[in-house]
C-alpha positions as CSV (number, residue, x, y, z in Angstrom):
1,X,-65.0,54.2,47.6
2,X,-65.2,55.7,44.5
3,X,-67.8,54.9,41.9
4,X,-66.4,53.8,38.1
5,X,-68.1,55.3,35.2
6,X,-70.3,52.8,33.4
7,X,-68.5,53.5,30.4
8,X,-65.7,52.0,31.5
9,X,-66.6,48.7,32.6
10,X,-68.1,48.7,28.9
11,X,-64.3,49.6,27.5
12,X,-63.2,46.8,29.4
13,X,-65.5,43.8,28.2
14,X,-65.2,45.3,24.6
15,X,-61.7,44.8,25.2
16,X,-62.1,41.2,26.3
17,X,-64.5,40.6,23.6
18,X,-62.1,41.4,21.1
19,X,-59.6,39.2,22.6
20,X,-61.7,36.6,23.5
21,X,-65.3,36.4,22.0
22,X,-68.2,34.6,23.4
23,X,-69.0,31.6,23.7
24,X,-72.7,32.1,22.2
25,X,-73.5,33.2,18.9
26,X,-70.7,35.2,16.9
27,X,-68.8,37.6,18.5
28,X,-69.2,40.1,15.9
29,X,-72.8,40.6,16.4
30,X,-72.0,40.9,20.2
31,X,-69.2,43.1,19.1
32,X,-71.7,45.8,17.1
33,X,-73.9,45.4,19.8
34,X,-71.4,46.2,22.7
35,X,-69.3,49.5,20.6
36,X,-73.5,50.8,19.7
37,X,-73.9,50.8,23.5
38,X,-70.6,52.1,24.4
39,X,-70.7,55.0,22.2
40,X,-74.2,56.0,23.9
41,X,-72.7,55.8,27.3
42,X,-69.9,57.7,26.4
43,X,-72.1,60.8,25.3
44,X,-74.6,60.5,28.3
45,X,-71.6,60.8,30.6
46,X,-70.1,63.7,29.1
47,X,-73.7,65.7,28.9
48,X,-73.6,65.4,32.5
49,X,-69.7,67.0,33.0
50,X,-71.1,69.3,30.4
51,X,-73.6,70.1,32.3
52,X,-72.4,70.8,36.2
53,X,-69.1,71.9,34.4
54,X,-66.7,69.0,36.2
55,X,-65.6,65.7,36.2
56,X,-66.1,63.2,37.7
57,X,-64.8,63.8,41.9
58,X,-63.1,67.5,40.0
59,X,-63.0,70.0,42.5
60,X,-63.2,73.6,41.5
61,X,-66.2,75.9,40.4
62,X,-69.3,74.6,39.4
63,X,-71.1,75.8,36.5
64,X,-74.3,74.2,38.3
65,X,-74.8,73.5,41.9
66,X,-75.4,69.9,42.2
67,X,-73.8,66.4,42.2
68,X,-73.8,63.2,40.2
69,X,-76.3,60.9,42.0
70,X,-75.7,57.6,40.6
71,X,-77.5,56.2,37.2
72,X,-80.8,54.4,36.1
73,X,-81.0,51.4,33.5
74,X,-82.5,52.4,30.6
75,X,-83.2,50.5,27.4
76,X,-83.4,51.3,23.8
77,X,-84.7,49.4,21.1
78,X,-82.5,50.2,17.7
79,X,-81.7,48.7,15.0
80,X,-78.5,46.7,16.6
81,X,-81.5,45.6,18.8
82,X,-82.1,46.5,22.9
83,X,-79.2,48.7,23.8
84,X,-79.1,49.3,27.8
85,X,-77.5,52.2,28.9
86,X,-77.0,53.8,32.6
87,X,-78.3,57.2,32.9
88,X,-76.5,59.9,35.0
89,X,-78.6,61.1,38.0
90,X,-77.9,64.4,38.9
91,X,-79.3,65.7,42.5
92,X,-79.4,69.7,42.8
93,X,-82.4,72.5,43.5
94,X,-84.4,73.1,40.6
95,X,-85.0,71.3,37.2
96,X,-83.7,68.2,37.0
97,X,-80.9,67.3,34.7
98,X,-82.7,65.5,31.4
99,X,-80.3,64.0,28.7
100,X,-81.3,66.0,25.6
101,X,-79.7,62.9,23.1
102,X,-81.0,60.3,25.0
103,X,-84.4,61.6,23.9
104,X,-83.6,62.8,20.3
105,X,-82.5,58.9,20.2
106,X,-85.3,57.2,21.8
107,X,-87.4,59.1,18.9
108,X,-85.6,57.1,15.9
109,X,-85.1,53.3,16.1
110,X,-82.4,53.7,13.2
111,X,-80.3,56.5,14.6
112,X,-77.5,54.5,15.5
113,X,-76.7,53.2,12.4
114,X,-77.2,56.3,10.7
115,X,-75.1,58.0,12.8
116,X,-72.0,55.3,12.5
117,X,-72.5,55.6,8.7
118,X,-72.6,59.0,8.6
119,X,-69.5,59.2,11.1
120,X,-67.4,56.6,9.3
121,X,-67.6,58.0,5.9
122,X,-66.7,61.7,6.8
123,X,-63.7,60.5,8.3
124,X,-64.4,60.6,11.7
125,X,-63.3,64.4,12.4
126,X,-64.7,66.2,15.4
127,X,-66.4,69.3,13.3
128,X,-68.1,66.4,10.7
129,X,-69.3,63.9,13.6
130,X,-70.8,66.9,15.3
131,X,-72.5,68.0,12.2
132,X,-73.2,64.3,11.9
133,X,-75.6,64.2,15.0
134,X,-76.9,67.9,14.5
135,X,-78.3,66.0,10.7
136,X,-79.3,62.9,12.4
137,X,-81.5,64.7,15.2
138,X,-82.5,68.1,13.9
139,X,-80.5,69.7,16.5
140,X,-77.0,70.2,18.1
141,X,-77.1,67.8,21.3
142,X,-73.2,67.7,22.4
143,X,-70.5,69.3,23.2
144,X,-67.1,69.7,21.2
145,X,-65.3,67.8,23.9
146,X,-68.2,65.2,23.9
147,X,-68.0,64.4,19.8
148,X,-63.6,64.6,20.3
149,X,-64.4,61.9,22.9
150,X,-66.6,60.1,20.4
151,X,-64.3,60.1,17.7
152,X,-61.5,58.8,19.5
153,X,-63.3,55.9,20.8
154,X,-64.5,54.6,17.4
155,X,-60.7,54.9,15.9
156,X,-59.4,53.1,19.1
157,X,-61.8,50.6,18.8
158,X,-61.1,50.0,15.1
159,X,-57.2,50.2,15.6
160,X,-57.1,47.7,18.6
161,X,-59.7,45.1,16.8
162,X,-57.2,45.1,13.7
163,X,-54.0,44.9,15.8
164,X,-55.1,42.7,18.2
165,X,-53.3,39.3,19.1
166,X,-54.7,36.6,17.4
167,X,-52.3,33.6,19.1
168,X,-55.8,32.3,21.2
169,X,-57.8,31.7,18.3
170,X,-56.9,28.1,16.1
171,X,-57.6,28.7,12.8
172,X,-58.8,25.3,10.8
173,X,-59.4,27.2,7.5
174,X,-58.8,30.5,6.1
175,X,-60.7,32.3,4.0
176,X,-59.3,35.3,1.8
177,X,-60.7,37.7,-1.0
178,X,-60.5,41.7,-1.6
179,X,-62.8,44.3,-2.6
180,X,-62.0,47.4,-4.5
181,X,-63.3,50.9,-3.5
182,X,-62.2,54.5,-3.8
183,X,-59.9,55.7,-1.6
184,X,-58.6,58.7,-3.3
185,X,-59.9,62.2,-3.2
186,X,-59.3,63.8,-6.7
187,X,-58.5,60.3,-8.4
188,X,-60.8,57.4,-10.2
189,X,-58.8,54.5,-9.0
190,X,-59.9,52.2,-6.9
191,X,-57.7,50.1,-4.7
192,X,-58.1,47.0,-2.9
193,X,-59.4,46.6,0.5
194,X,-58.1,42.5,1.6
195,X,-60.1,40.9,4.3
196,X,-59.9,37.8,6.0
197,X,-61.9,35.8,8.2
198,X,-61.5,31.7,9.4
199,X,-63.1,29.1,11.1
200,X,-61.7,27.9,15.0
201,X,-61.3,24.8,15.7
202,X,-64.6,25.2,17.8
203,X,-66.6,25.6,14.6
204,X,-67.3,29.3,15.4
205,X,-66.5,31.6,11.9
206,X,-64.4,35.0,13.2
207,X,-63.4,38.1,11.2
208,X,-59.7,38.2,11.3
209,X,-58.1,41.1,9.5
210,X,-58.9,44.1,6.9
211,X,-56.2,45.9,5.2
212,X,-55.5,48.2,2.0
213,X,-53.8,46.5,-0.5
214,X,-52.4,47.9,-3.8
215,X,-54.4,45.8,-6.8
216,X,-54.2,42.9,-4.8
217,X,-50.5,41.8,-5.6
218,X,-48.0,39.4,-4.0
219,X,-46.2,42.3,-1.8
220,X,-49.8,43.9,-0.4
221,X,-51.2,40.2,0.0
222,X,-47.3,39.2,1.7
223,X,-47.6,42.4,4.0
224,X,-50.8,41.0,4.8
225,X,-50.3,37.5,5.3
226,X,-47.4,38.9,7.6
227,X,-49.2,40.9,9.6
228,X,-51.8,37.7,10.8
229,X,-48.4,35.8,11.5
230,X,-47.2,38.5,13.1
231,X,-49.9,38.6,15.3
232,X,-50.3,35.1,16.6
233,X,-51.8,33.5,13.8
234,X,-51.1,30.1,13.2
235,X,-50.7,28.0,9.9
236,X,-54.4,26.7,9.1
237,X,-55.2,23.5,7.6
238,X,-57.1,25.1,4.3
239,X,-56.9,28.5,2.9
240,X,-59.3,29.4,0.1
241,X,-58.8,32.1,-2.0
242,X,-59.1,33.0,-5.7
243,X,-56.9,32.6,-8.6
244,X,-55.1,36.1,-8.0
245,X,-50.9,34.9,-8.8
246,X,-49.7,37.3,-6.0
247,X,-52.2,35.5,-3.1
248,X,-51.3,32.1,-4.6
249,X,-47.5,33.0,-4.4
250,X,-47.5,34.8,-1.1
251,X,-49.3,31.6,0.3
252,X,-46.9,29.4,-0.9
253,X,-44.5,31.5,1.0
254,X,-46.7,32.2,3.9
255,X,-48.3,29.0,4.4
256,X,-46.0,26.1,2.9
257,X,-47.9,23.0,4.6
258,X,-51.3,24.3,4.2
259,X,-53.7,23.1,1.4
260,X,-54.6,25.9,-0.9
261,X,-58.5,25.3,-2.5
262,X,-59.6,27.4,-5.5
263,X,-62.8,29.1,-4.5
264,X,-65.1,27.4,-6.5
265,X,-67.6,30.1,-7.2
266,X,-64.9,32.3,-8.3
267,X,-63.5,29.7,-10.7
268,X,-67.5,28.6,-11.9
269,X,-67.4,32.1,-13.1
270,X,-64.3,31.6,-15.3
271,X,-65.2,28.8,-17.2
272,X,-68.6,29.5,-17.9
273,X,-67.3,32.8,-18.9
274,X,-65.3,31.1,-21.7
275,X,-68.5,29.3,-23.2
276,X,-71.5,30.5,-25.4
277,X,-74.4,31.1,-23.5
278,X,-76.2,28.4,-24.9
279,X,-73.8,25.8,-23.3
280,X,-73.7,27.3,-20.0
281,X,-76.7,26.1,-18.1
282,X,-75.8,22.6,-19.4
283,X,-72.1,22.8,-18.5
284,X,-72.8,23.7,-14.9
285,X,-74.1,20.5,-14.2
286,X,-71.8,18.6,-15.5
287,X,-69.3,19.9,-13.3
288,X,-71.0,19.7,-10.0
289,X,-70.8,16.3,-9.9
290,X,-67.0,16.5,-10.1
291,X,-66.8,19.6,-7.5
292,X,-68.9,17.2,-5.6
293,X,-67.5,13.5,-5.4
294,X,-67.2,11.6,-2.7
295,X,-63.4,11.5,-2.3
296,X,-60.5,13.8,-3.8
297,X,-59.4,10.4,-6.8
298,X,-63.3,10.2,-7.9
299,X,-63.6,14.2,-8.3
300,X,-60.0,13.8,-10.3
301,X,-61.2,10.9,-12.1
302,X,-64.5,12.6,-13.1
303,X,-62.8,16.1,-14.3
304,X,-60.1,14.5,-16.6
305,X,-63.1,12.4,-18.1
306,X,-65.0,15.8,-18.9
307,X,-62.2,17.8,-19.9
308,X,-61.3,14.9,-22.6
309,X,-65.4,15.0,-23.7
310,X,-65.4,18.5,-24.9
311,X,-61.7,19.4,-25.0
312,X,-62.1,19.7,-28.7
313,X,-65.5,21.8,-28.6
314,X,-64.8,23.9,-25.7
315,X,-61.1,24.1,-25.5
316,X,-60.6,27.4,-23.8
317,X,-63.3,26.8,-21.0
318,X,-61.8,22.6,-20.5
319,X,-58.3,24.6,-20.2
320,X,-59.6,26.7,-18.0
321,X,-61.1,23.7,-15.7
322,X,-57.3,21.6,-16.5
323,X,-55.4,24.0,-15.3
324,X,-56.9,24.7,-11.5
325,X,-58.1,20.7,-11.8
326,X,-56.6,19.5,-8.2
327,X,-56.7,23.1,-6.4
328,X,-60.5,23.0,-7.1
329,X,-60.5,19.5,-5.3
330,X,-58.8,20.1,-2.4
331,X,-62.0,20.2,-0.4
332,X,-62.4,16.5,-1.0
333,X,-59.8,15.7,1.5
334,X,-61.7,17.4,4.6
335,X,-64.5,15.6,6.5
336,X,-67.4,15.4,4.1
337,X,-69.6,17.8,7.0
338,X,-67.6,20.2,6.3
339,X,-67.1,20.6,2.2
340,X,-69.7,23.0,1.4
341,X,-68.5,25.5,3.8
342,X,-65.2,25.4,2.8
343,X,-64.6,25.4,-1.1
344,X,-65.9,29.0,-1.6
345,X,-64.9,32.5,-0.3
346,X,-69.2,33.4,-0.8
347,X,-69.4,34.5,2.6
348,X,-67.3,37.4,2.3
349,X,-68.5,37.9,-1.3
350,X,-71.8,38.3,0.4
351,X,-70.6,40.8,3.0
352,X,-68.2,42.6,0.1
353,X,-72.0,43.4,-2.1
354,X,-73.2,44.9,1.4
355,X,-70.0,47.2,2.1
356,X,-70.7,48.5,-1.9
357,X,-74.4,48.9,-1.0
358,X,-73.8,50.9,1.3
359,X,-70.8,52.7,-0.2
360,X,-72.4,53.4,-3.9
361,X,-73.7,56.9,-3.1
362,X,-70.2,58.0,-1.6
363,X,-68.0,59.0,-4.8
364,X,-64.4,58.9,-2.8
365,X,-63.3,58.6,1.3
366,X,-61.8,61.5,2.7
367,X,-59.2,59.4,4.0
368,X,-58.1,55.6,3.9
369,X,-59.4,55.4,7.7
370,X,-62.8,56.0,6.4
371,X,-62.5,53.9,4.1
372,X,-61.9,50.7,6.1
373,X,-63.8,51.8,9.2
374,X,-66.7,52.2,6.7
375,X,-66.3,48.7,5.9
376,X,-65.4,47.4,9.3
377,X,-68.6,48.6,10.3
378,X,-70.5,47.1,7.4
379,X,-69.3,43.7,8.5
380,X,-70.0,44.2,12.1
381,X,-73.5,44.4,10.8
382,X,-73.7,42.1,7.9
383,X,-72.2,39.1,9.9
384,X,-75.1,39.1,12.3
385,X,-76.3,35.7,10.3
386,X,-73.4,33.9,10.1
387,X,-73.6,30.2,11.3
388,X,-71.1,28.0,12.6
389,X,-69.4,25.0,11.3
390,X,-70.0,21.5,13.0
391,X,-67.3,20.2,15.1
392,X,-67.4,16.7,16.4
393,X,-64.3,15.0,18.5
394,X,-64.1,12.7,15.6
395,X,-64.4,15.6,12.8
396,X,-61.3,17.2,14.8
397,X,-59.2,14.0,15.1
398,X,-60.1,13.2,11.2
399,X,-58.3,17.0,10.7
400,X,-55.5,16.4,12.9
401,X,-54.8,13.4,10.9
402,X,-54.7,15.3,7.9
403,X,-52.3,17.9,9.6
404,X,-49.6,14.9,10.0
405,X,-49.8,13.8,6.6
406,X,-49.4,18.1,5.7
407,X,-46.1,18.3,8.0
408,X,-47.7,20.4,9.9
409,X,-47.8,19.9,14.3
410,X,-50.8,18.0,15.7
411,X,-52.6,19.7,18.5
412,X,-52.1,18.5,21.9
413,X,-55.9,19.2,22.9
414,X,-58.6,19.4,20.1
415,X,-61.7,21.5,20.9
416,X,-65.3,20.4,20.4
């Protein structure tokens, strides 16, 4: 019976992971953890047909005399944390085969990371993700066929995670914003880069899609919308988002029967923006407690009665507030447990001032793959600490009322 590679069983459950996740912690995390590991085993196997100058079971000459003799665990703490690899054997006469890059590695708890960075940016070309571990380690450790192999398995990992199906996962809110980077060699501009992510009706919080999209207008965020639809994606009970007129119209479109809530940090900014400094601070708390009532009436209630107080001495900044009033509120209407997590798009805010971290030294992508594999990988990373949202039977039914009263179809069996 023929033995299977290692690295494919790995393929494999990254495959499944991507469709599927896992049932403890988030499956990103798992995800960066899984594709660091892969990408080692990958290389370790092809230093070996490097090395005897075969395949695996290829017949032929051999550039050494010798066989593959099975593999040995090893573990190596980086900065993803323990990654286990299998280590080709090798049984011939003489000196025994030793994996040059699993040493140069095992010297540098930050290598993998490095090397993904480094990797992502360049644009993923054989010649730069050779030179990429040659800078990383000091030396050249692998093969031209080795780094092709590399660089095919991080763009087919990237392009089946954003084109995967997305029918298994119910979607209770959606969360939407964009970030702007260079894309363009020999240009200034910087485009948008839209990402979403939701929360399941398990409470677990799951990266859903990253696109480019032109400035953020109604045909890049329609296209996008689209292409989660497309994909399985079913209508959610919230979406948040920010004020951009092309989200808010391609959502109407997209998403009839879903409430749409104004990301509240977003629209903080705004109106404080339209006040002196000196009223700021003050203004701020007066409007929590209307962002914050106990029911969707009282938070209306409350807002009319502050715009009307200082209409007259900060008319700008109460028009501001008037005119995104109820969209601000919509949060109100979900089970109290669950408010705080859904009124604002801060996580991906939060992951978006990472992916510019660690893009500030680079002054334009070679190519638009870069670009979002760059950031894909920046999530990965980032979203190691995100938490879940609480999810009772009696939270889910309280939601699947609300879904009747929306038009939209109850679910036949609610997940807690």
């Amino acid at each position: 019976m023929r033995r299977i590679p290692p690295s494919l069983t790995m393929k494999e459950a990254i495959s499944t992971l991507l469709q599927t996740g896992t049932p403890d912690g988030h499956p990103l995390d798992a995800l960066v953890r899984a594709s660091a590991r892969y990408m080692l085993q990958v290389a370790l196997e092809q230093e070996v047909t490097d090395f005897l100058g075969r395949a695996h079971y290829q017949r032929g000459a051999r550039r050494e005399v010798g066989h593959r003799n099975g593999y040995e665990p090893r573990a190596l703490k980086t900065a993803e944390g323990a990654v286990r690899v299998a280590v080709p054997q090798v049984r011939r006469t003489g000196t025994p085969f030793t994996s040059r890059l699993l040493d140069r590695l095992g010297s540098r708890s930050g290598i993998l990371t490095e090397l993904a960075l480094r990797m992502y940016v360049r644009g993923l070309s054989v010649r730069d993700v050779d030179g990429a571990f040659a800078e990383a380690t000091g030396e050249r450790l692998l093969s031209k066929s080795a780094v092709s192999g590399l660089t095919k398995t991080l763009d087919a990992e990237f392009d089946a995670w954003r084109g995967r199906d997305l029918a298994a996962l119910p979607v209770l809110y959606l969360f939407l914003d964009a970030l702007f980077l260079p894309l363009r060699q020999g240009s200034r501009e910087k485009e948008g880069v839209l990402c979403a992510y939701g929360v399941l009706e398990s409470g677990r919080k799951v990266l859903l899609h990253l696109a480019l999209g032109n400035r953020e207008s109604y045909d890049a965020w329609l296209s996008f919308l689209h292409d989660l639809t497309g994909r399985g994606l079913g209508e959610p009970v919230l979406v948040c988002s920010d004020g951009n007129p092309g989200l808010r119209r391609a959502l109407r479109e997209v998403f009839p029967h879903a409430l749409k809530q104004r990301c509240l940090v977003h629209k903080m900014r705004n109106i404080l923006g339209k006040l002196p400094k000196a009223a700021m601070a003050a203004m701020k708390r007066l409007l929590r407690p209307v962002f914050e009532a106990r029911d969707y009436p009282t938070g209306l209630r409350k807002g009319r009665e502050l715009i009307a107080r200082f209409r007259a001495r900060f008319p700008s900044a109460m028009a501001c507030l008037e005119e995104d009033l109820e969209a601000c509120l919509v949060h109100l209407k979900l089970p109290r447990e669950h408010r705080k997590r859904i009124r604002t798009t801060n996580l991906l805010e939060r992951l978006f001032g990472e992916g510019k971290r660690r893009t500030k030294i680079i002054p334009r992508f070679p190519t638009e793959q870069s670009c979002l594999t760059l950031l894909y990988a920046t999530l990965l990373t980032a979203s190691k600490t995100w938490r879940g949202v609480k999810m009772t039977p009696a939270l889910l039914r309280e939601i699947d009322t609300l879904r009747g009263e929306l038009g939209q179809p109850k679910v036949k069996q609610l997940v807690a």
